[in-house]
C-alpha positions in Angstrom: 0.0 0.0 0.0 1.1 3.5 -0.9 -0.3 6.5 0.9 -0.6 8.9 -1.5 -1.5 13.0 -1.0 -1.6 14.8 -4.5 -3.5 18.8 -4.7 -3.0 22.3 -6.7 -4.2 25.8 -6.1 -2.9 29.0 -7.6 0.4 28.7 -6.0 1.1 24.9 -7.8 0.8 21.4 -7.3 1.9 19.3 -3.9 2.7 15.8 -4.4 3.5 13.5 -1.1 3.8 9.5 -0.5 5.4 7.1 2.1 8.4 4.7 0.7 7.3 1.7 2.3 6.9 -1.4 0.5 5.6 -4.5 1.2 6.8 -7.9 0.0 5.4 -11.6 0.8 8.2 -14.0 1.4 8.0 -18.1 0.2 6.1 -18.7 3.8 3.5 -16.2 2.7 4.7 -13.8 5.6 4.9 -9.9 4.7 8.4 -8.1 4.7 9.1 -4.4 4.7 11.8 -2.2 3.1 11.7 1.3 1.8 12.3 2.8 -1.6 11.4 5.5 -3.5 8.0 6.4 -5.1 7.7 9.6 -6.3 9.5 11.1 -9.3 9.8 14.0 -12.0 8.2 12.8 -15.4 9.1 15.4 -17.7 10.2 18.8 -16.3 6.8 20.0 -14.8 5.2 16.9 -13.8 5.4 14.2 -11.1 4.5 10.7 -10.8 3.7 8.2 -7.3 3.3 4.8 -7.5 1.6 2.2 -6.1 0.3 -1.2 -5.2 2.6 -4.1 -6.6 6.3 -3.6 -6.4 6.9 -3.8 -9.9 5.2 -0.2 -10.0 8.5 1.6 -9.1 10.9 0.6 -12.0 7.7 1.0 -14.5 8.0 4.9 -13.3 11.7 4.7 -13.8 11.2 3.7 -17.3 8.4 5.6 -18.0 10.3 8.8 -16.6 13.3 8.5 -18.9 11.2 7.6 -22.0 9.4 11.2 -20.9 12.2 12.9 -20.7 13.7 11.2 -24.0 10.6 12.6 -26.3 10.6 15.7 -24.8 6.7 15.3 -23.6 6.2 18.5 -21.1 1.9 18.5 -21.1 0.7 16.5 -18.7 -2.2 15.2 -20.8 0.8 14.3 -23.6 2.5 12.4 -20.7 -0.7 10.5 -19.8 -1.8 10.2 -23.5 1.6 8.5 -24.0 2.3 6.4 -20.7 -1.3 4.5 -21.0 0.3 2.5 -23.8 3.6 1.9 -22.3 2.7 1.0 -19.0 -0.2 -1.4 -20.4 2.6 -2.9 -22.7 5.9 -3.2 -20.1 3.2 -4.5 -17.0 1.9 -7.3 -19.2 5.5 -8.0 -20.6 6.5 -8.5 -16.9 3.3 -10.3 -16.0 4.1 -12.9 -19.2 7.5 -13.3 -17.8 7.0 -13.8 -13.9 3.4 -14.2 -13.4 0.6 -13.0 -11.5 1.0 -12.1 -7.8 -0.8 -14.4 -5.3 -1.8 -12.0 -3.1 -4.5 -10.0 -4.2 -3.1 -6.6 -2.7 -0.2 -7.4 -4.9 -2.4 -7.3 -8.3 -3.5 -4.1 -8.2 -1.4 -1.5 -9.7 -1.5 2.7 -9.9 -0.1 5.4 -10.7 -0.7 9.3 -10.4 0.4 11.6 -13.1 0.2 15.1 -12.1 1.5 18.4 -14.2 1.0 21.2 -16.2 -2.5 21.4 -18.4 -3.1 22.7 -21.9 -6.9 21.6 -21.6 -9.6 23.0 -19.6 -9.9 26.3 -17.7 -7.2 24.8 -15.0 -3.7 25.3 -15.2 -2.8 21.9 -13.7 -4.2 18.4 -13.7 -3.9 14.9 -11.8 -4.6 11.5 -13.6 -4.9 8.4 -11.7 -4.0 5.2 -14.3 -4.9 1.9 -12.6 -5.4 -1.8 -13.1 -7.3 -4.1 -11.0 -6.4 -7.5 -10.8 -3.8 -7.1 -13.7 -6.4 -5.9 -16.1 -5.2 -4.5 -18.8 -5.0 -1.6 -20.3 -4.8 1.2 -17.9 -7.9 2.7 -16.5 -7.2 6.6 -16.8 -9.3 8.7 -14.3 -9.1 12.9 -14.6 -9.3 13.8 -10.6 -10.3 17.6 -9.8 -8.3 20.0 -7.7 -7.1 16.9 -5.0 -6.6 13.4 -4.7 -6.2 11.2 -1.4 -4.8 7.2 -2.2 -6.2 5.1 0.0 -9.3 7.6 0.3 -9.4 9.6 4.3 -12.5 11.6 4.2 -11.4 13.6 6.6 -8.0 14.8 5.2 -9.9 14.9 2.1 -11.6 17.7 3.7 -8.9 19.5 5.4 -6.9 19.3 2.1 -9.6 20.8 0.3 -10.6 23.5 2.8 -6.5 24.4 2.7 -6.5 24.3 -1.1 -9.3 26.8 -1.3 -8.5 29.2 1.1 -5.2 29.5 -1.0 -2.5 28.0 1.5 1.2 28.5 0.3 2.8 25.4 -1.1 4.7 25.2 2.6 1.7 24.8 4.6 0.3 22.0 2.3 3.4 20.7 2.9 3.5 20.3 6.3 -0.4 19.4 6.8 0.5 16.1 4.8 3.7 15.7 6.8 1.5 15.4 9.6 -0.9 12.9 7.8 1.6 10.6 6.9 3.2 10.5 10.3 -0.1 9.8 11.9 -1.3 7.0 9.5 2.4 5.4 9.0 1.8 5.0 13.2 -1.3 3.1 12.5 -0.4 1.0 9.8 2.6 -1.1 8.6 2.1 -1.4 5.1 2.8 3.0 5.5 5.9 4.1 6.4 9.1 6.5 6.0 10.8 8.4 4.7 8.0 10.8 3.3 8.7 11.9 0.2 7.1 15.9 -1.1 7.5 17.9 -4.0 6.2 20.5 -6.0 5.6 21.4 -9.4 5.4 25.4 -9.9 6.3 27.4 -13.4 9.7 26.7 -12.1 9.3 23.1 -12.7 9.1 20.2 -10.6 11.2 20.2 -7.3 11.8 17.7 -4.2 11.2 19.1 -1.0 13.3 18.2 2.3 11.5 19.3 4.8 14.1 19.8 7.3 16.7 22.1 5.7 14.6 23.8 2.8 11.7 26.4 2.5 9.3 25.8 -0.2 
């Protein structure tokens, strides 16, 4: 499971996500390890990944094809990555099979960027198989999106959105999520990951040393 924390106003887009991952070993018993899940696609979009393992070196691929063809727009990023994650997950699914564990067949990722469609300025796609289906669902969110869904961050996020908080209070109010739900559940876990995406482009955020 990947806890996920992605929203925009006027000042740009926040993106935030746990690195814990979850593996089942030949026993059937869960191991944990971290790694990292959110990257730049392009230079003014992000991507987080989630759900099976496998999700994290599809983004890796999928970023440097990105930045390969030049592809800035996030609907050009989307338009292009349903394809190429459809094609590279079923390639690995031919080759090593389906997951046993059913939390392990599920697969996402959030795509979130700069616009050229639509009255907004920025937009967030969620792409996501169920059960290995194939090819990629591809879901427009509005101005926030919360992976596993928390109603009531959902609302806090939103209320903070609206009323036009900085990028640094977003920032910190998902800090604060994450801490509290990675205390409540193992599959969630640090280190947090944050960045933004701003007409400066997309930049990681360390919470500890540098403003926003």
């Amino acid at each position: 499971m990947t806890q996920t924390l992605v929203g925009f106003n006027q000042h740009g887009i926040i993106m935030a996500a746990d690195s814990r991952v979850t593996r089942f070993d030949d026993q059937g018993g869960k191991e944990h390890f971290s790694a990292g899940k959110l990257f730049p696609v392009g230079r003014y979009a992000g991507v987080v990944s989630g759900g099976s393992g496998v999700s994290i070196p599809l983004s890796i691929n999928l970023c440097r094809e990105v930045r390969r063809r030049g592809l800035l727009a996030v609907e050009d990023i989307v338009k292009f990555a349903v394809p190429y994650l459809s094609e590279h997950y079923e390639a690995f699914l031919r080759k090593h099979g389906s997951e046993p564990e059913e939390e392990l067949r599920r697969l996402n990722f959030i795509i979130s960027g700069y616009s050229l469609e639509g009255r907004e300025p920025y937009g967030i796609y969620l792409l996501e198989s169920e059960n290995n289906a194939l090819p990629f669902k591809v879901f427009r969110a509005g101005t926030l999106l919360v992976m596993p869904r928390n109603l009531s961050m959902e609302w806090r996020f939103l209320k903070a959105l609206t009323n036009g908080s900085c990028l640094y209070v977003l920032t910190r109010m998902c800090n604060e999520f994450l801490k509290k739900v990675s205390g409540l559940q193992d599959e969630i876990g640090p280190p947090l990951s944050f960045a933004s995406i701003t007409p400066a482009g997309y930049r990681s955020i360390n919470l500890t040393n540098q403003p926003i």
